[in-house]
C-alpha positions in Angstrom: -19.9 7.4 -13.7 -22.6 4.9 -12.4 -22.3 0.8 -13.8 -25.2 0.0 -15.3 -23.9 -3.4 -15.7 -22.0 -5.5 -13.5 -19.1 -6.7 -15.2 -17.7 -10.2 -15.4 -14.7 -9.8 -14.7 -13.0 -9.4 -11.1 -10.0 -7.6 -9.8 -8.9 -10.7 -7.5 -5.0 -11.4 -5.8 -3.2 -13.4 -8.3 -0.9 -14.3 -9.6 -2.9 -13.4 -13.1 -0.1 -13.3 -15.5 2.4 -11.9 -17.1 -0.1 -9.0 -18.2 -2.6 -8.7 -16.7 -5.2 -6.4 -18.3 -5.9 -2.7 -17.2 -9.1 -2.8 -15.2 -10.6 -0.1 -16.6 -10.7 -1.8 -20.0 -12.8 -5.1 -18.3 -15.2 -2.7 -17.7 -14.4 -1.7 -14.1 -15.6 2.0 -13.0 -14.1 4.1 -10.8 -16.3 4.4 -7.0 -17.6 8.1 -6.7 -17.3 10.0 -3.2 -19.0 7.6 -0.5 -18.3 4.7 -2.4 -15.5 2.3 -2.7 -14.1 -0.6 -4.9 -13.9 -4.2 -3.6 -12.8 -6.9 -6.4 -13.8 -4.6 -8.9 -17.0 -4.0 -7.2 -18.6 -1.2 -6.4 -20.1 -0.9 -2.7 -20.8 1.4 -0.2 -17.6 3.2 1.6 -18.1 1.4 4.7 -18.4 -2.0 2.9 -15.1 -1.6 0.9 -13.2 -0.2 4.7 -14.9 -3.1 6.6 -13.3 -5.8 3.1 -10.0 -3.7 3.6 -9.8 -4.6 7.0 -10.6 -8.0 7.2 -7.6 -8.8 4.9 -5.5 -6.7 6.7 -5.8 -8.6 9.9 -6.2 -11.9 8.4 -3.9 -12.6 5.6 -0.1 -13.2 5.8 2.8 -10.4 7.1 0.7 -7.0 6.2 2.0 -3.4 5.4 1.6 -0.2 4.8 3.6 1.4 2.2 3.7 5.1 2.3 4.1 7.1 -0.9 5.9 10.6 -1.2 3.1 12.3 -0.6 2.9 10.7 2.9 6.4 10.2 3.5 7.9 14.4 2.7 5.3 16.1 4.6 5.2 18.7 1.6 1.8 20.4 2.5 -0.5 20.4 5.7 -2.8 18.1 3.6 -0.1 15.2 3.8 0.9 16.5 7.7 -2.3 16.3 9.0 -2.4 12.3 8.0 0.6 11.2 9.8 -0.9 11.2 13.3 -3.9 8.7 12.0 -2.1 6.7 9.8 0.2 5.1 13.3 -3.2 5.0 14.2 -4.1 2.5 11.7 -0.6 1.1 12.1 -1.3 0.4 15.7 -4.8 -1.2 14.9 -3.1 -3.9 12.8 -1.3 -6.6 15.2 2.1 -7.6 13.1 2.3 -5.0 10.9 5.4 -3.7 8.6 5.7 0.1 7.3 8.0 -0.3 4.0 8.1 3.3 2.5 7.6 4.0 -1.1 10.4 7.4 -1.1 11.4 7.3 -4.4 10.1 6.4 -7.8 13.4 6.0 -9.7 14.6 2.7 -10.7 16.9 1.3 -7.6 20.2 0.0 -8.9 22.0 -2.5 -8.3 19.6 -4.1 -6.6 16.8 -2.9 -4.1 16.7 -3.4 -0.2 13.2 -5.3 0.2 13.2 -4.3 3.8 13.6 -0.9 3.7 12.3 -0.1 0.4 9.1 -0.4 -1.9 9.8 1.0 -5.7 7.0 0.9 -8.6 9.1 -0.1 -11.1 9.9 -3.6 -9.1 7.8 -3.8 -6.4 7.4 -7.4 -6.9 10.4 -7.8 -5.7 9.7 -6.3 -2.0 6.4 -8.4 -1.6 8.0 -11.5 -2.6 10.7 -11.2 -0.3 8.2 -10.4 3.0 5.8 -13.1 1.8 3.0 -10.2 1.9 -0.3 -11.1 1.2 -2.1 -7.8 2.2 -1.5 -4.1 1.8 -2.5 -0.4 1.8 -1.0 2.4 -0.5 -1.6 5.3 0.8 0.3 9.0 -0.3 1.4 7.4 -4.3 0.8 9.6 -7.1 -1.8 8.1 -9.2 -0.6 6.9 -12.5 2.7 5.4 -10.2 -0.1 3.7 -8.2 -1.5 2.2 -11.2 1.7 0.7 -12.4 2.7 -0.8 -9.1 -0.6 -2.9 -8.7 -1.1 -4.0 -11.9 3.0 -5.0 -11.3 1.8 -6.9 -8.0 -1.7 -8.4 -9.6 0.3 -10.1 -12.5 3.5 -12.1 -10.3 2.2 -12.5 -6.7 -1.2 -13.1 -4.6 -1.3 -9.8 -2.6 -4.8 -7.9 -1.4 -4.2 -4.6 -2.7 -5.8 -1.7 -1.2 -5.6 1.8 -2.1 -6.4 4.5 -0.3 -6.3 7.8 -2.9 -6.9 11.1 -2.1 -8.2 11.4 -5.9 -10.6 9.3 -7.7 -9.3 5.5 -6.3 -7.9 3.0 -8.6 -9.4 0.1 -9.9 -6.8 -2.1 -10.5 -6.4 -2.5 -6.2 -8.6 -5.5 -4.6 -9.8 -2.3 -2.1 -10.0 1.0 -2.8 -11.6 4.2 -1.5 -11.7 7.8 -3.1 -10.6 11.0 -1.7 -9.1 9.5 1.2 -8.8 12.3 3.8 -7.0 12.7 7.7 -10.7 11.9 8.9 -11.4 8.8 6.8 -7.8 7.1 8.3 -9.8 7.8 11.5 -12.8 6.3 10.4 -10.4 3.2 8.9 -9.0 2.9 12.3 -12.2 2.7 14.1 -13.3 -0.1 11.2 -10.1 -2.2 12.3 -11.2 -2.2 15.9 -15.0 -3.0 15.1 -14.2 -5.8 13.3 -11.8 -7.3 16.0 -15.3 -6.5 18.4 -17.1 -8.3 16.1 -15.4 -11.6 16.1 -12.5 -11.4 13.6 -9.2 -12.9 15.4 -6.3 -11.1 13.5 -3.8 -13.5 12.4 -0.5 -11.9 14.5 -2.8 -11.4 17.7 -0.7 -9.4 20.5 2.1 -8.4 18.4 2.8 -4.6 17.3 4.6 -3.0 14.8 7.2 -5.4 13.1 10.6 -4.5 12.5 13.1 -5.7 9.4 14.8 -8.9 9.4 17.6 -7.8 10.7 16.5 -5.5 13.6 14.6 -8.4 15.0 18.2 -10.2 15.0 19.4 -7.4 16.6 16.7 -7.7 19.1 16.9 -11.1 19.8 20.8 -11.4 20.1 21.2 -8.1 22.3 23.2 -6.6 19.3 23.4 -3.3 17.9 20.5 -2.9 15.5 22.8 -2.5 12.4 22.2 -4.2 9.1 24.9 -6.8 8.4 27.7 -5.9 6.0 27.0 -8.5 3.6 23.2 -7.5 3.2 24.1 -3.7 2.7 23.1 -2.1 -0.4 24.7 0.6 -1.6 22.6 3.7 -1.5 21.7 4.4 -5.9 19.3 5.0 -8.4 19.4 4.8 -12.2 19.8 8.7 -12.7 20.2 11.1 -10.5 16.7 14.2 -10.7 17.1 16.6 -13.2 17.3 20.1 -12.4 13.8 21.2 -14.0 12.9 24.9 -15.9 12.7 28.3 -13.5 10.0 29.4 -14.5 10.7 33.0 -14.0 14.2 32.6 -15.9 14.6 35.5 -18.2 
């Protein structure tokens, strides 16, 4: 559906708030196929990869955080992304990959270096001092939660990359996100370095927790320390669902 008014109001880091309203109601439309969001804006694709990268390699501790649908590998659709998403990975200097496996409620308390969950991902982005970061492979209405969650308490760039319709509630987002637009993301990352833009961790790769770097440092094994270990625990454990062919 086409804007035939801008509106006033723009999807911006915060922190905005306890609650912060649903973008959709401000009057914020969803970008059609060749288009993307960018602060609630809607411009052309390219512009909205080119904003995504910019605060990827210029704002504070970046990360990716891969949904379920990344992470399980449940279909060729999701399989076929895993090659050009290190890609990406690779084209960020300083990056962090924090996975997103679960969306059940973590119990007694989350690990914010191994874990993102969307019922508290506050808690993981206030920890890593994040100020920019992609969702990529999140169901949809989990996706919604979580940046509307990360909007209201800190001042994270959101960007979502959905294989549906985007979201409008992310400072960055592009629709139907396929294996060939992470390609075309990657190759946005590395004209924008060629164009002039110094990324803030310059000549650093992939970044591991806390601890590993510890580890790394000291010559230790890389094992978490026994007083940071969480036990492994969610609120419930899944529910068997209906068989369908059940007589």
């Amino acid at each position: 559906m086409k804007q035939t008014q801008e509106p006033a109001y723009r999807v911006l880091p915060g922190p905005e708030g306890l609650l912060p309203p649903a973008a959709a109601i401000m009057g914020i439309h969803l970008p059609e196929n060749g288009e993307g969001l960018v602060e609630g804006r809607i411009v052309t694709e390219e512009k909205a990869l080119e904003a995504a990268a910019i605060a990827l390699l210029t704002r504070k501790n970046p990360t990716l955080f891969p949904g379920p649908l990344m992470l399980w590998g449940w279909n060729e659709h999701t399989i076929e992304k895993s090659a050009p998403f290190f890609e990406v990975a690779k084209e960020i200097p300083g990056v962090r990959i924090i996975p997103m496996p679960d969306y059940r409620p973590i119990y007694p308390k989350i690990d914010p270096e191994a874990v993102i969950n969307p019922c508290h991902p506050n808690l993981t982005i206030w920890h890593n001092k994040i100020e920019a970061c992609i969702f990529i492979g999140v169901h949809c209405h989990f996706a919604n939660i979580t940046l509307k969650m990360i909007r209201a308490g800190t001042n994270c760039y959101t960007i979502a990359l959905c294989a549906e319709a985007g979201h409008e509630d992310a400072m960055a987002s592009v629709p139907n996100f396929t294996a060939e637009k992470l390609h075309k993301f990657a190759e946005m990352l590395r004209r924008v370095k060629k164009n002039g833009v110094k990324p803030l961790y310059e000549g650093q790769g992939i970044i591991p927790s806390g601890w590993a770097q510890v580890a790394g440092l000291t010559g230790t094994e890389a094992m978490k320390p026994e007083e940071e270990m969480v036990e492994a625990g969610f609120s419930h454990d899944l529910e068997k669902g209906l068989d369908e062919n059940e007589e």
